[in-house]
C-alpha positions in Angstrom: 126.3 119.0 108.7 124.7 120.2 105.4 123.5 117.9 102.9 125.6 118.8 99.6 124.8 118.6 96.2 126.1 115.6 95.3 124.8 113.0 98.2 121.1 114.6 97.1 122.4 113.8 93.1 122.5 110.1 94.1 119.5 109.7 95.2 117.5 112.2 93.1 119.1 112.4 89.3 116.6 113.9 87.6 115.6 116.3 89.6 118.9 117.5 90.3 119.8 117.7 86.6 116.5 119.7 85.9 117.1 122.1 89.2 121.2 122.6 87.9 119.3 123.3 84.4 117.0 126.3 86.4 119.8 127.5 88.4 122.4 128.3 85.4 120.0 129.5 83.1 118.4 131.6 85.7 114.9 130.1 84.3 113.2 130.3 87.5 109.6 129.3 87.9 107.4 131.5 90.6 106.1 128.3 91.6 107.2 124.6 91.9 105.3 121.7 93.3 108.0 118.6 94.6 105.9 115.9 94.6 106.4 112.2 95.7 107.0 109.5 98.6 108.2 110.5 102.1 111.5 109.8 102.4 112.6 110.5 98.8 114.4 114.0 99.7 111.6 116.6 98.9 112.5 118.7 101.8 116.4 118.6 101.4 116.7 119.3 97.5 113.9 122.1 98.6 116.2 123.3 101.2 119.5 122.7 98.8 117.4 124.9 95.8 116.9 127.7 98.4 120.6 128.2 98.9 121.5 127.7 95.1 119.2 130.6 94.8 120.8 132.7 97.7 124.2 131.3 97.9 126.7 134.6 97.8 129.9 131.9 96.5 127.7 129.7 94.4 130.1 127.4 92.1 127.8 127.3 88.6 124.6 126.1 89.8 126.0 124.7 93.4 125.9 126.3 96.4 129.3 126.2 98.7 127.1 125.5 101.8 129.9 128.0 103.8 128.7 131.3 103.3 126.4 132.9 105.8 123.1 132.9 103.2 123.9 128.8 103.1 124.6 128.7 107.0 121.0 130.8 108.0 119.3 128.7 105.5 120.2 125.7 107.0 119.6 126.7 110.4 116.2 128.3 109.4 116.9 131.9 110.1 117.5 133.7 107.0 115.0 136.5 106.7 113.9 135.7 103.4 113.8 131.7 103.3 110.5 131.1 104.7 109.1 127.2 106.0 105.4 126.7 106.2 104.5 123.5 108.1 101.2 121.8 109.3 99.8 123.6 112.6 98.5 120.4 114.0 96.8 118.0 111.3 96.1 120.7 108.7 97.7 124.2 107.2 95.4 126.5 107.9 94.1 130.4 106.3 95.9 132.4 108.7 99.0 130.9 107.9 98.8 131.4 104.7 97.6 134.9 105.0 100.7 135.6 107.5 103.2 134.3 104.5 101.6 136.8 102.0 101.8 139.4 104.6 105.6 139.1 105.0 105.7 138.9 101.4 104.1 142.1 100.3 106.9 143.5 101.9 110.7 144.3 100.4 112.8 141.4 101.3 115.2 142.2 104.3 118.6 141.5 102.4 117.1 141.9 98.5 114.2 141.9 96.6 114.4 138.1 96.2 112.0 135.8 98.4 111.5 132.3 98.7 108.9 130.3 100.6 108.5 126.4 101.2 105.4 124.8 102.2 105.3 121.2 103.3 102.5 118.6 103.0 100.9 120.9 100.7 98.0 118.4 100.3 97.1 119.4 104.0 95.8 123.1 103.4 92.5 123.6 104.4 90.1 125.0 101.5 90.1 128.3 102.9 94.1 128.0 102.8 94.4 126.7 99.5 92.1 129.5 98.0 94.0 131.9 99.8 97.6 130.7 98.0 95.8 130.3 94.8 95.0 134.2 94.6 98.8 134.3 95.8 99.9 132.0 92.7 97.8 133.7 90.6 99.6 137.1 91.1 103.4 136.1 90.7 105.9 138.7 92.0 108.8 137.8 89.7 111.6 137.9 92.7 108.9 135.3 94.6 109.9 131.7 94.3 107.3 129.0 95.6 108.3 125.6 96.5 105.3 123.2 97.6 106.1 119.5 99.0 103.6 116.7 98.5 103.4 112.8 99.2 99.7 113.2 98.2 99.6 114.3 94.3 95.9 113.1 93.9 94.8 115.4 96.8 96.3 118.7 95.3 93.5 121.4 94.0 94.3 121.2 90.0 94.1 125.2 90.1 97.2 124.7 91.9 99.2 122.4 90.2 98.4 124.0 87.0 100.6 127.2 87.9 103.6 124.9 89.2 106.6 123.3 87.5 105.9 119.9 88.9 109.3 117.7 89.8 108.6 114.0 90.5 110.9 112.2 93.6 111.4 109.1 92.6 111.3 106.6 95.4 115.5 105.9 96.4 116.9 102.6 95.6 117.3 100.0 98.5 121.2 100.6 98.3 120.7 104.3 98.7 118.5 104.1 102.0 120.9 101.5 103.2 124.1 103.8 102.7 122.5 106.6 104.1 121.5 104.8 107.8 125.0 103.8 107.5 125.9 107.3 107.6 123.5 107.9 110.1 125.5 104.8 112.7 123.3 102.5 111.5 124.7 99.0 111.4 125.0 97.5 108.3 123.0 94.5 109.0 120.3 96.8 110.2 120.7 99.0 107.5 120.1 97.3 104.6 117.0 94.7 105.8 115.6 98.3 106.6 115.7 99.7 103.9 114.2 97.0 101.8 111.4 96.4 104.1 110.6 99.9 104.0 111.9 101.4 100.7 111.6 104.8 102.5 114.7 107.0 104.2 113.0 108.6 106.6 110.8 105.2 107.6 113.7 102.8 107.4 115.8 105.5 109.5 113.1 105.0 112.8 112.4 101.5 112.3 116.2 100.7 112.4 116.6 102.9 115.6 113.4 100.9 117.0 114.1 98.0 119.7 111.3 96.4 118.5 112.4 95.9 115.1 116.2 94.7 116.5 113.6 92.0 118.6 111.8 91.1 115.1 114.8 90.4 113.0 116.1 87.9 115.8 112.7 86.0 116.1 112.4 85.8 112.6 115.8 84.6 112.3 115.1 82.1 114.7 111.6 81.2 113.3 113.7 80.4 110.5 116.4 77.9 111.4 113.9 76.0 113.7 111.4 75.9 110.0 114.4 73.6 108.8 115.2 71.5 112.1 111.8 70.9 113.8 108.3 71.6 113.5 107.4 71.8 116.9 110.3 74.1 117.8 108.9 76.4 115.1 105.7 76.3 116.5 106.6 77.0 119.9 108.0 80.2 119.0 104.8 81.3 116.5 103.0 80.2 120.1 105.7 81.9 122.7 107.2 84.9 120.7 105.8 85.6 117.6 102.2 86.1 118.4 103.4 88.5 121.0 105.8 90.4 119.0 103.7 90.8 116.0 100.8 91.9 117.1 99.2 94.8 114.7 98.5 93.4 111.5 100.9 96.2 109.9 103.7 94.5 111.9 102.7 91.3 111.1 103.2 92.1 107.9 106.9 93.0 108.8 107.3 90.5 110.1 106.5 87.8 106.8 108.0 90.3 104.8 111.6 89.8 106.8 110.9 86.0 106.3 110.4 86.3 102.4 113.6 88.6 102.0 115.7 85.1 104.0 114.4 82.8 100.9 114.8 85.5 98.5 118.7 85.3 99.7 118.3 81.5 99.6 117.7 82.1 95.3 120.6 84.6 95.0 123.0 82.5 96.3 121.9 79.7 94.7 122.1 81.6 91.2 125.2 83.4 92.3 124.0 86.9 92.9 125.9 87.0 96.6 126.4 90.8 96.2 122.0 90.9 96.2 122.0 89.0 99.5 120.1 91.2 102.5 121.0 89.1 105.2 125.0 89.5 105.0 125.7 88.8 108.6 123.3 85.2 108.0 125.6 84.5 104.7 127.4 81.4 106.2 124.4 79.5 107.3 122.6 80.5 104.3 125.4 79.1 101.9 124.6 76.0 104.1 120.6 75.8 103.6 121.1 76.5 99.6 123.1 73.5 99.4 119.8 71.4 100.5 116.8 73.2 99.2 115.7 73.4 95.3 114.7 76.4 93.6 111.3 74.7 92.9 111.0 74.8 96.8 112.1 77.8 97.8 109.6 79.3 95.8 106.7 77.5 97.1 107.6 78.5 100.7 107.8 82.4 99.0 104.0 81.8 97.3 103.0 80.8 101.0 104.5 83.3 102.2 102.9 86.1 99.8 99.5 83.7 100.2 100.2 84.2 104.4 100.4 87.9 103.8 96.9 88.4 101.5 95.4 86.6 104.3 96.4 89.4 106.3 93.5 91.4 105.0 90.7 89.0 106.1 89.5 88.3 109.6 91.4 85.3 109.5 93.3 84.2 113.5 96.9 85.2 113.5 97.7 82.8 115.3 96.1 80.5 113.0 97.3 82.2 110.0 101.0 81.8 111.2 100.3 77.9 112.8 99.1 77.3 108.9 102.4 78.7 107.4 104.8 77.1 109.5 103.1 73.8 108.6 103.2 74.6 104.6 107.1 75.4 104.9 107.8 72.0 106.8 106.1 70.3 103.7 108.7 68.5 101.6 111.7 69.7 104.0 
């Protein structure tokens, strides 16, 4: 199923309203660069430009996703909708040199063209000079789109002949509706994407086992944090350690522990709706009751403390054995 117009709208505002702007108008730029995070839609409102562009039943400046230019768009074989990507780690000459070969000829179905490359940033030299002669001599029935999570690394020449349209990166609430969408349970979902503030990022991690393992250690790292010390330590010892082992999922894994006393202050100032853990709500209604906000954010200044550590050469096993003991402290 197609991604329409307004599911991209919610996540994407301002680029939307710019793009509806371009489309009625009929103000289009040979050459735009879509620049921001990964998972923030570049490739979809690319994809959803392309058909407003093509679309033989557009509605204003929407497309109706139905008609066959929409349909081979979205399945990758129009004639005249062209994707490059990365061959291996890089975009290479030849590619480039193959796109401008396709293009110097009349399109298949009209004289209109349109071409997407992703990870722009990835072009070798060679490549990039190679577009930039392209840029520089704009066939007016040409359109240009180039995707980039890495602005700083774009050749200026470049970016000086594209319209440039910042992604912003999506709301929590946004990431967790779509991986609902996507089957994503909602308990899943929304720890996800607050973790990961990405789509496509918070999408894999909530499809990963191991993440479904490190929400339930956590979890019971937690409750044992407020019953008895050695029980918390046991599972730093037992599970933790060997769950967590790459300081990047360390990381996680402290960061899924901050977001549990985080709730702890929402519920306490009655901001239920900003809870993450829903499914914990219950018990965490419970621990609010006994815990002031003075302490609960202590135990969040170890835990940010716990996670500069991190970037030392500090034992993680010592590092965690240390933060257990400075959230038993006054409990």
């Amino acid at each position: 199923m197609s991604i329409v117009w307004e599911q991209l709208e919610q996540y994407q505002p301002t680029v939307l309203k710019m793009i509806a702007k371009i489309v009625q108008k009929g103000r289009v730029a040979h050459a735009y660069l879509f620049e921001g995070q990964r998972g923030t839609g570049k490739k979809d409102v690319s994809i959803l430009f392309a058909k407003s562009l093509f679309c033989i039943n557009r509605n204003g400046y929407k497309p109706c996703n139905d008609c066959i230019n929409c349909r081979r768009i979205d399945s990758g074989n129009h004639p005249d909708v062209h994707i490059i990507e990365p061959d291996g780690q890089s975009i290479k000459k030849a590619q480039i040199e193959a796109l401008q070969a396709e293009f110097s000829k009349t399109g298949v179905e009209s004289n209109k063209k349109l071409y997407i490359i992703e990870h722009a940033d990835r072009m070798t030299v060679n490549a990039a000079n190679s577009l930039l002669k392209f840029l520089e001599e704009p066939n007016s029935e040409t359109v240009a789109i180039l995707l980039t999570e890495q602005y700083h690394r774009m050749l200026n020449t470049i970016v000086s002949r594209c319209q440039v349209l910042s992604f912003k990166p999506l709301p929590p609430n946004a990431i967790a509706d779509y991986l609902k969408e996507q089957h994503i349970p909602s308990h899943f979902a929304l720890l996800a994407a607050y973790v990961t503030n990405n789509r496509e990022h918070a999408l894999e991690l909530s499809r990963d086992d191991w993440f479904a393992q490190a929400r339930k250690i956590v979890l019971q790292l937690y409750e044992a944090l407020h019953k008895n010390y050695l029980q918390a330590l046991f599972i730093v010892q037992e599970q933790w350690i060997q769950h967590f082992v790459e300081k990047q999922q360390i990381d996680l894994g402290l960061d899924l522990l901050l977001y549990l006393y985080k709730d702890l202050i929402y519920i306490q100032l009655g901001e239920t709706e900003k809870v993450v853990y829903k499914d914990q709500i219950s018990y965490l209604n419970q621990l609010a009751l006994t815990l002031s906000q003075k302490r609960i954010a202590e135990n969040m200044t170890a835990i940010l403390q716990a996670k500069a550590r991190l970037n030392t050469n500090m034992n993680p096993q010592l590092l965690m054995e240390q933060l257990v003991l400075k959230l038993q402290e006054g409990d």
